[in-house]
MIZA-559281 format. One record per residue (C-alpha): x negated, y, z; residue in one letter. Coordinates in steps of 0.05 Angstrom, whole numbers, plus 5000, padded with zeros to 4 digits. Layout:
<pts>
XYZA/...
</pts>
This chain:
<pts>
500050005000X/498550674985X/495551125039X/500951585068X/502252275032X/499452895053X/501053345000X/508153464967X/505753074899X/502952504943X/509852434974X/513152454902X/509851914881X/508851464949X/517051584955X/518551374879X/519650644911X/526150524950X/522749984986X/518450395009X/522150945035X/527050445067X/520150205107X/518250845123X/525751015159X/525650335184X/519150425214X/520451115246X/527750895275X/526050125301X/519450225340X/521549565354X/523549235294X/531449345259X/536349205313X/544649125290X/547749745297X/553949245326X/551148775371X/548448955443X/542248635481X/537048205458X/543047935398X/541748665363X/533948355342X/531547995295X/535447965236X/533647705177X/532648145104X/536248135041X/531048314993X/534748414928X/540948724961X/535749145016X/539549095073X/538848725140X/543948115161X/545348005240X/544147275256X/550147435314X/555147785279X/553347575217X/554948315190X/550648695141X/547049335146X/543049865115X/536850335143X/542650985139X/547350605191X/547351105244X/543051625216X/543352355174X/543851925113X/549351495130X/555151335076X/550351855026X/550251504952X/544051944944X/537251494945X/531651574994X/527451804935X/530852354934X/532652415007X/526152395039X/521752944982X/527653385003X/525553345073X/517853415061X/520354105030X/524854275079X/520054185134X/513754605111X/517155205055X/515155665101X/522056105076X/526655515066X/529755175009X/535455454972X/541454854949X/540055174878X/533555034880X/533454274909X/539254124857X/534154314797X/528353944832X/532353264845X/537353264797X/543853324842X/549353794843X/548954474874X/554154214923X/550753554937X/544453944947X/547654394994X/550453785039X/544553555044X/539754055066X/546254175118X/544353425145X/537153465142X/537454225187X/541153645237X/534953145237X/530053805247X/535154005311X/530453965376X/531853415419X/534653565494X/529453705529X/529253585616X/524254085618X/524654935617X/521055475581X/515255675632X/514055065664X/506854995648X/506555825689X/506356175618X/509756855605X/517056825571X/519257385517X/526357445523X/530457835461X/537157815427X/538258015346X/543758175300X/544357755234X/549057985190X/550258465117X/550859195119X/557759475114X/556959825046X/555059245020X/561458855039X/567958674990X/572959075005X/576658515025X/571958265078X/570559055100X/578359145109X/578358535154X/572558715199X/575859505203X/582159105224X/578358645276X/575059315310X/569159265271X/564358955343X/556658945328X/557459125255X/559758505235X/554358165253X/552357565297X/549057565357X/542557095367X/539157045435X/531856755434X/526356555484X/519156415475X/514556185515X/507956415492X/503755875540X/507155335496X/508455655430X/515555445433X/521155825414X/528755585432X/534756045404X/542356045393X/548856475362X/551056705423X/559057085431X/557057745460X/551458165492X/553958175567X/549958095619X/552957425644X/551457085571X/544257355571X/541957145638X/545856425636X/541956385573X/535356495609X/537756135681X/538555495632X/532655505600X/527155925638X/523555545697X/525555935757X/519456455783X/517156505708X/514757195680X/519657535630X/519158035585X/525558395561X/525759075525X/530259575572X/537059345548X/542359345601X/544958675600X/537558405628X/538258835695X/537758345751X/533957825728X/528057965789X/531757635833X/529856995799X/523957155755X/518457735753X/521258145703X/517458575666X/520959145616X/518659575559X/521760145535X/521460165465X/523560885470X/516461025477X/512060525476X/512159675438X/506459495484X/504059595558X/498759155564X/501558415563X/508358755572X/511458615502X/517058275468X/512758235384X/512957415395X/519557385396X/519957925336X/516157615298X/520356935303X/526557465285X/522857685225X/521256965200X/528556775210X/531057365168X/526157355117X/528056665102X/536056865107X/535457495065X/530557165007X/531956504999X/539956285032X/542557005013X/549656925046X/549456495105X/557356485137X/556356525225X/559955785227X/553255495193X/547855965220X/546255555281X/543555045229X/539255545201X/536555705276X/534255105283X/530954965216X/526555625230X/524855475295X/522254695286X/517755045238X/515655455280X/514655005341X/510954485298X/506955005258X/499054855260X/494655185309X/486655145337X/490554695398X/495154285356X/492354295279X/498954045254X/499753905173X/505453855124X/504553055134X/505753135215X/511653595208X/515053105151X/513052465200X/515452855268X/523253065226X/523952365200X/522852045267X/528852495287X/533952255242X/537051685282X/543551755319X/545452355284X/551052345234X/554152995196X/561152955160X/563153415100X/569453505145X/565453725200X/560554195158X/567154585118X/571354675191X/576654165156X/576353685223X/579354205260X/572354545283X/572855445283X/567755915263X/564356135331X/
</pts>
């Protein structure tokens, strides 16, 4: 076998096999070997292989099943040939991939293309994590941002309903984010409002209590020494005080928007969450002098993630009964 890809034409070409790519998701899913989806205990392992059909057969249950039962690419007709290069670009264009531009590089509708990079923004979602921002005693940069058009660029048809709704924020919605510059990690969120008790629940849940944090002088963050050291910079005069600044966090704003603005264009508030968390695994896994990450590491780290995940059409277009935020 081939050794494994580290550039975007390797992965072309060491992905052109479906056997392949069904070892590679097998491989990152069953650390174990492939286990039935159906069966429970030691009766999930061991089943045997159907080469020519490439699926797995329970010797309990006797049932069949494929490497996309329970994962991102579940009940998808599209092959892993195509699944798994759209991932390797997902993960490391630095901006993001457009649905027009997947559908001329694999071949698949605009629509198709669209669902998909939906699924694979789920497999890049960070994992539940036990522990806080701060833990390791680093500094925390705490800052919210509006994503949104301007007005005078709406139709009049979406301007007349936002003059009708009161017109809050512009139009725009709210994203809270936190960074913890000892770990280089960054964790953010579409948030309902700007009040105080949404901002600090945001930072009780995920800032280690004690923890230095650096807000700018906005209202809503008044309080927060009682819990933290909280440090504040008025950008009315100054954007830096020493270690007293909030330009981490701005710069992860400036990365997400570059990336909305250039290359998504019109991103609707019920989907941007998605795009939140695409940004920010690239940004958390990006290569540094401490952890010299590559393309190869980032594709490896989103595929392992794609288990136990599974995104309906329904779910994506609001049609199971799900509401914009």
């Amino acid at each position: 076998m081939d050794p494994a890809p580290k550039t975007l034409q390797q992965a072309i070409q060491y992905f052109s096999d479906e056997q392949v790519c069904i070892d590679a998701v097998a491989q990152m899913r069953w650390l174990s070997g492939p286990r039935c989806p159906d069966c429970l205990g030691n009766n999930a392992t061991n089943p045997y292989y159907l080469k020519t059909q490439k699926r797995w057969k329970c010797r309990n249950c006797r049932r069949q099943f494929s490497v996309k039962v329970g994962t991102i690419f579940e009940d998808s007709p599209i092959a892993l040939q195509k699944w798994l290069p759209a991932l390797w670009l997902l993960t490391n264009c630095k901006n993001g991939v457009s649905s027009w531009e997947l559908h001329r590089a694999l071949g698949v509708t605009q629509k198709t293309a669209w669902f998909m990079l939906h699924r694979l923004r789920l497999a890049m979602q960070s994992p539940e994590r036990g522990t806080k921002l701060g833990s390791k005693g680093g500094e925390c940069e705490v800052d919210e941002t509006f994503v949104g058009g301007r007005i005078q660029n709406m139709h009049k048809d979406r301007k007349l309903r936002y003059n009708q709704s009161g017109g809050v924020f512009g139009g725009k919605t709210i994203v809270a984010g936190i960074l913890d510059r000892e770990a280089r990690q960054v964790r953010a969120k579409v948030i309902p409002n700007v009040k105080r008790e949404t901002l600090q629940n945001e930072i009780l849940a995920n800032v280690k209590f004690g923890s230095t944090v650096y807000t700018d002088d906005y209202v809503s963050y008044t309080g927060l020494q009682s819990r933290f050291i909280h440090e504040v910079i008025n950008h009315a005069n100054s954007y830096v005080n020493g270690r007293i600044h909030t330009n981490g966090i701005e710069n992860f704003w400036s990365l997400l928007k570059r990336g909305l603005k250039g290359t998504y264009v019109a991103v609707e508030p019920f989907h941007l969450d998605r795009y939140i968390d695409e940004q920010a695994f690239r940004y958390n896994n990006r290569g540094t002098k401490e952890n010299p990450l590559n393309d190869a590491d980032r594709f490896m780290l989103a595929l392992s993630q794609v288990a136990n995940k599974r995104l309906t059409y329904k779910e994506l277009t609001g049609k199971d009964g799900a509401t914009p935020f």
